[in-house]
N, C-alpha and C positions, 0 to 999 in steps of 0.2 A: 777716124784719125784721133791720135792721143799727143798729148804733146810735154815736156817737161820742162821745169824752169828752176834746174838748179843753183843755186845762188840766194839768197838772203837778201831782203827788201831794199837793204844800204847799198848793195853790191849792184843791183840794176838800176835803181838810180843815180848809182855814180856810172854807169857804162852809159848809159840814155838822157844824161844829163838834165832830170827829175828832179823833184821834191817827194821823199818818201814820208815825212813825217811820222805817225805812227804807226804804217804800215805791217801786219803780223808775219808776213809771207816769210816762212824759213827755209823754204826749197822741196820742190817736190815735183810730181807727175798731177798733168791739170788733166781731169775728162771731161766730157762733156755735160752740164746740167751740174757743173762746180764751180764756187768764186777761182779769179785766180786774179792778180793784178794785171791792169794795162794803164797806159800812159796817154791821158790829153794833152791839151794846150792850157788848160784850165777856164776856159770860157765857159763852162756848165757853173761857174762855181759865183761870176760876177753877172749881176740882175743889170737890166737896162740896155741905153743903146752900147755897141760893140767896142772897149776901153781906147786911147789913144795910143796907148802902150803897150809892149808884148806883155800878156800875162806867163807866168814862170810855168814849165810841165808840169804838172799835180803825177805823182801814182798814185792810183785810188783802186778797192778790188771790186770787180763786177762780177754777172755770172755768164761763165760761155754756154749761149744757144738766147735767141731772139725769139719770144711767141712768136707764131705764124700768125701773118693776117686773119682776119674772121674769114674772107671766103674761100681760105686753103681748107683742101681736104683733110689734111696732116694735123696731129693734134703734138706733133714732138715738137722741140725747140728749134728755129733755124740756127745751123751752126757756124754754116759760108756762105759766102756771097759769090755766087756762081756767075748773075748776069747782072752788073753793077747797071744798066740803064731801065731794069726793072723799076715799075714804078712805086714799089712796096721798099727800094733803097737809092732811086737817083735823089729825092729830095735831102737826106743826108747826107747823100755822098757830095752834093753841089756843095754844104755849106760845111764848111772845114772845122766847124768846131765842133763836128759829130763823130770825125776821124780819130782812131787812136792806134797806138802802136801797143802789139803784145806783144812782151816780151817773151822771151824762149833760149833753151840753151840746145835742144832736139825736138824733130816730133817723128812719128810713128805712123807707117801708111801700113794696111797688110796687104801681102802678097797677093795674088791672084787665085780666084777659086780656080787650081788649077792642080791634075796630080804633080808635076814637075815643083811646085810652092808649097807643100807641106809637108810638117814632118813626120816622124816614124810613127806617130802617134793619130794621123790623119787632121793636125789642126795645123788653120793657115800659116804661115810664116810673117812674120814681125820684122819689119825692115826700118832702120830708123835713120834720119840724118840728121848732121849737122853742119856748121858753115866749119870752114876751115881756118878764116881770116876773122872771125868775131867770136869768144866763147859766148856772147850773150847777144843776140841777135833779135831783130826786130821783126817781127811780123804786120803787113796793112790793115789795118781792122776798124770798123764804125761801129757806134754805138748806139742802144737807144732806151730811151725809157720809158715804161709803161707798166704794168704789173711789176715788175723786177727790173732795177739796172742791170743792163744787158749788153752784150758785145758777141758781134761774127767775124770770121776774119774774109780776110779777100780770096780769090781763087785765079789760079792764070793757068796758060795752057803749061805742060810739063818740061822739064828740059830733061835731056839724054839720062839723065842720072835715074831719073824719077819715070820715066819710060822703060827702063830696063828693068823697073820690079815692075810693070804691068798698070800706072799709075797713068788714068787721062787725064790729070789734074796736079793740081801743088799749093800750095800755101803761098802767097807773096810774099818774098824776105827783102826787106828794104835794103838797098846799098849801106855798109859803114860808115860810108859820108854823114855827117850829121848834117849839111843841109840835103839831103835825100831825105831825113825823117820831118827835119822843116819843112819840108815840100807839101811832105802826106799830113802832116798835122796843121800847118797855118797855109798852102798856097792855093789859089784857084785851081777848081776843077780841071778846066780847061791843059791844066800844066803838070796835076796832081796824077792824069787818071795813068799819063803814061808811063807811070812805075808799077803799072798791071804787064809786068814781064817775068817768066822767069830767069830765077837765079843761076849764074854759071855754075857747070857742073864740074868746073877748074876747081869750083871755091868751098865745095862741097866735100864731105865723107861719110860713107855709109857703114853700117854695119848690120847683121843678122840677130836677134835675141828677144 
């Protein structure tokens, strides 16, 4: 998966209702083992017990893909979060100021190893979507820090859209509601986990390229 985040630092902070400060981000395509911004609560940033006050969203850029534990076999980056009660991500995921939103304006799944899914050329096909009702849209994602600041995003089961390219999986795209991104960024687990759905494929538009 690839994913793009056209728009300028000021421009996703104003859709996601952030602090960019000097953020560099001028718009582009994010891969895997690259910074790209995402959005907390800003609780990484104040030391001590937990403020009285909401702290403001920071956007800060991280890099997508989380070292693997030491006793994974895998030496590449984790890039999703497939089974959120894993116990290598329930300890973040319980505590909310480990949650962040990626922003995104598309992402890229390919097609299926399949001959019906490539082109004339015999390589897969590139299917991309986007929401329909948000050009800049939030993805569920935790963070963590260790060798590198680092963020994955979440993964849910597929909806109709995302099943039709051959896809068992999907990206979580937060509701437009801004308290839906409250939710995943400041509210208990217990309340947060069940915006692991996906996205209607009403809200949705694909394209081929």
């Amino acid at each position: 998966m690839l994913y793009r985040l056209d728009a300028q630092a000021r421009q996703i902070a104003a859709a996601l209702g952030a602090e960019a400060h000097d953020d560099p981000w001028s718009g582009g395509h994010v891969a895997p083992a690259s910074f790209a911004p995402v959005i907390t609560a800003g609780r990484e940033f104040v030391a001590g017990p937990r403020p009285q006050g909401r702290t403001p969203r920071r956007m800060v850029p991280r890099l997508w893909g989380v070292p693997p534990p030491p006793s994974a076999f895998q030496a590449r980056p984790v890039l999703s979060v497939r089974n959120p009660d894993s116990p290598f991500w329930i300890g973040n995921l319980r505590n909310s100021e480990f949650r962040c939103l990626i922003p995104a304006t598309a992402f890229m799944e390919w097609g299926p190893n399949s001959s019906r899914d490539v082109d004339r050329e015999g390589r897969r096909r590139r299917h991309w979507f986007a929401c329909a009702d948000q050009p800049v849209f939030a993805m569920a994602g935790v963070w963590k820090d260790s060798e590198v600041p680092s963020f994955a995003l979440l993964t849910c089961e597929p909806n109709a859209l995302l099943r039709s390219a051959g896809r068992e999986t999907m990206p979580v795209i937060l509701p437009a509601n801004p308290s839906a991104q409250d939710l995943w960024l400041r509210g208990g687990w217990d309340r947060a986990q069940a915006l692991l759905a996906p996205y209607p494929s009403s809200l949705m538009r694909a394209h081929e390229g």
